[in-house]
C-alpha positions in Angstrom: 54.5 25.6 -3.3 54.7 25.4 -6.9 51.8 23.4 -8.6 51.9 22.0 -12.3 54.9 20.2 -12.7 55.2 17.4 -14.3 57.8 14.3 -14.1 58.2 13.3 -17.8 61.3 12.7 -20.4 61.8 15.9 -23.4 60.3 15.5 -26.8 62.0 15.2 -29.8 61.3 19.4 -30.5 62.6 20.2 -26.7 66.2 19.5 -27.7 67.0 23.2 -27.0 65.2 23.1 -23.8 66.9 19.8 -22.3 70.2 21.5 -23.2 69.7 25.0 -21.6 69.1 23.0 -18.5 72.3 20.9 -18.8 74.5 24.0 -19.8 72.9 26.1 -17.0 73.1 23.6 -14.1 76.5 21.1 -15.2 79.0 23.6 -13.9 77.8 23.1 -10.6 76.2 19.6 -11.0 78.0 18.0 -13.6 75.9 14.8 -12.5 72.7 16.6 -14.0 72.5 14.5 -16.5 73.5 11.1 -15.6 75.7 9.9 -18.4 75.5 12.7 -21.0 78.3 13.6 -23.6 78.5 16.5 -25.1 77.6 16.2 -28.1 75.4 13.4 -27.9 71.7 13.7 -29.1 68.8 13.8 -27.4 67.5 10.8 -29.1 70.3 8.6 -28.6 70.4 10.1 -24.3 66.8 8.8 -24.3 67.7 5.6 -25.9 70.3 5.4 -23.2 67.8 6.6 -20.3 65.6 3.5 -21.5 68.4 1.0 -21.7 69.2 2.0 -18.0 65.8 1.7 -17.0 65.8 -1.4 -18.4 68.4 -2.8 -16.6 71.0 -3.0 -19.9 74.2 -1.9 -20.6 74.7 -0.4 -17.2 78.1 1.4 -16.3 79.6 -0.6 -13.6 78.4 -0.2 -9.8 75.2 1.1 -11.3 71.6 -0.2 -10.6 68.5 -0.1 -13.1 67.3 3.5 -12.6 64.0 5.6 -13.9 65.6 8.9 -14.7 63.0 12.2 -16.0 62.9 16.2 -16.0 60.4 18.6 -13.8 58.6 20.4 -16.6 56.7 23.6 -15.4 54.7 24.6 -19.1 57.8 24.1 -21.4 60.8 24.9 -18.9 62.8 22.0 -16.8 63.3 23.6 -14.2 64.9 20.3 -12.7 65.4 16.6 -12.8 65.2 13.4 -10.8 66.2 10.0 -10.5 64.7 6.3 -8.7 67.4 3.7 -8.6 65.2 0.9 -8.8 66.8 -1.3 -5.7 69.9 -0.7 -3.8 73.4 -1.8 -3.9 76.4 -1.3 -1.5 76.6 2.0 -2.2 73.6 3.3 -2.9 72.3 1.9 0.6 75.2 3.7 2.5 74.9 6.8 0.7 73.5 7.1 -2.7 70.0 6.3 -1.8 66.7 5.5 -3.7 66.1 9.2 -5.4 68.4 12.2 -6.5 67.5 15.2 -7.8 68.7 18.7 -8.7 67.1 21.8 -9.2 68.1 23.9 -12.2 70.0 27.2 -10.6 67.8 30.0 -11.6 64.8 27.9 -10.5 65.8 27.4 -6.7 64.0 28.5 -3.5 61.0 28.0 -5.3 59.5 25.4 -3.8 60.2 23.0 -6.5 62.6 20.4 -5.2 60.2 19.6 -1.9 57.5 18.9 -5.1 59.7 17.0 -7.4 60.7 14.9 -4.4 56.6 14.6 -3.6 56.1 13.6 -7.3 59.6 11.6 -7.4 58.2 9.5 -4.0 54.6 8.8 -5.8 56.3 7.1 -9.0 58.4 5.4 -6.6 55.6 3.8 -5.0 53.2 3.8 -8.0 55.4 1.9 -10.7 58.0 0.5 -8.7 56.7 -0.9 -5.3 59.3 0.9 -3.3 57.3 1.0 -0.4 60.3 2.9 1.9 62.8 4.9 0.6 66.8 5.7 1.3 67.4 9.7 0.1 70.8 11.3 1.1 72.4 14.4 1.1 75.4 16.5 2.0 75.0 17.1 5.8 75.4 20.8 5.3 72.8 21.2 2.2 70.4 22.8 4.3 67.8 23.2 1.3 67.7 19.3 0.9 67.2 18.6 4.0 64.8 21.4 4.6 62.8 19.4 1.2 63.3 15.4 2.8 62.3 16.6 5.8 59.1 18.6 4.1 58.4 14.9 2.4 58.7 12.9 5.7 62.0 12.4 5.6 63.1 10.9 9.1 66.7 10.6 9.6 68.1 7.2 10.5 71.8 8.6 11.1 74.8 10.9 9.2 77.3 8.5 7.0 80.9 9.8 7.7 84.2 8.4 6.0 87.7 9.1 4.9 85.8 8.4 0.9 83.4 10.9 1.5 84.0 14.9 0.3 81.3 15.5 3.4 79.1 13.7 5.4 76.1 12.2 4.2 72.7 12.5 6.1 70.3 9.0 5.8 66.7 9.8 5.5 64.0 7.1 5.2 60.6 8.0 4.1 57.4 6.2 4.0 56.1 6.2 0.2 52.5 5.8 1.5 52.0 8.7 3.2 53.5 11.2 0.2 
C-alpha cells in the first residue's frame, strides 16, 4: 500500500506536472479532468474547480463537487472527485466519488488509498456520512479497491443508456 499521498489541487509552478497527467491519462479517460480545454490555464481550471465547488456556474445535470489530484512528492499519479449530494443520475449510477489512476501509476495500490483519503474528506468536510461509488461491472481493479474500502454492493444498474453495467456500492464513511 502506498503511503504519502496527498489529496490537494497543483500550485501555480506544477503547471507542467498537472498537464503530463492530463496528456498521459485523457486518451483513455478523457473525463480526467472534469471540464478542461485544451488550452486553458491552470489558473483559470482552478478558478473553475472553485466555482464548482461552490456551487456556481455549473454545467447542466451537474451537482456542486470538490474535485483534487493524488500527489506522491511532486508526481499526480491520480485524481478524485466528491459530488457533494446526489441527483437522478448520480444516485443511479454516477455516485458520491470518482477517481482515476494515472496509467503508468496503476497496480500500485494507489486507487484503494485515494478512495481511503477521498472517503475521509467526504466525511470530514462534507458530512457524507454513507456513500454511493460505481463502476463498470467488469473493472475488476475498482471493484477490487471499493471493495478494499468497505464497499458493500447494493445491486448492478443495467440499461439500454448504459455502454456496460454499473455496480452500486455503498460504504460507511465512519469506518474508513
Amino acid at each position: 500500500m502506498p503511503s504519502g499521498l496527498t489529496l490537494r489541487l497543483p500550485r501555480a509552478d506544477e503547471e507542467n506536472e498537472f498537464l503530463r497527467a492530463h496528456r498521459a491519462t485523457s486518451p483513455e479517460t478523457p473525463s480526467f479532468l472534469l471540464g478542461y480545454e485544451e488550452g486553458t490555464s491552470l489558473a483559470r481550471y482552478l478558478e473553475m474547480l472553485a466555482d464548482w465547488e461552490r456551487g456556481a456556474h455549473l454545467p447542466p445535470r451537474h451537482v456542486p463537487s470538490t474535485f483534487l489530484f493524488a500527489f506522491a512528492g511532486a508526481r499526480i499519479v491520480g485524481r478524485t472527485s466528491i459530488r457533494h449530494s446526489l441527483n437522478d443520475f448520480l444516485e443511479r449510477v454516477g455516485g458520491h466519488i470518482g477517481y482515476v489512476v494515472v496509467p503508468e501509476f496503476r497496480r500500485r495500490g494507489h486507487a484503494t488509498e485515494i478512495l481511503r483519503l477521498t472517503l475521509r474528506l467526504a466525511r470530514e468536510r462534507l458530512g457524507i456520512r454513507r456513500a454511493l461509488v460505481t463502476c463498470d461491472d467488469d473493472n475488476l481493479g475498482s471493484i477490487r479497491t471499493i471493495e478494499r474500502n468497505g464497499g458493500v454492493l447494493e445491486n448492478v444498474v443495467r440499461g439500454p443508456d448504459l455502454e456496460k453495467p454499473k455496480r452500486r456500492y455503498w460504504i460507511d464513511t465512519s469506518t474508513t
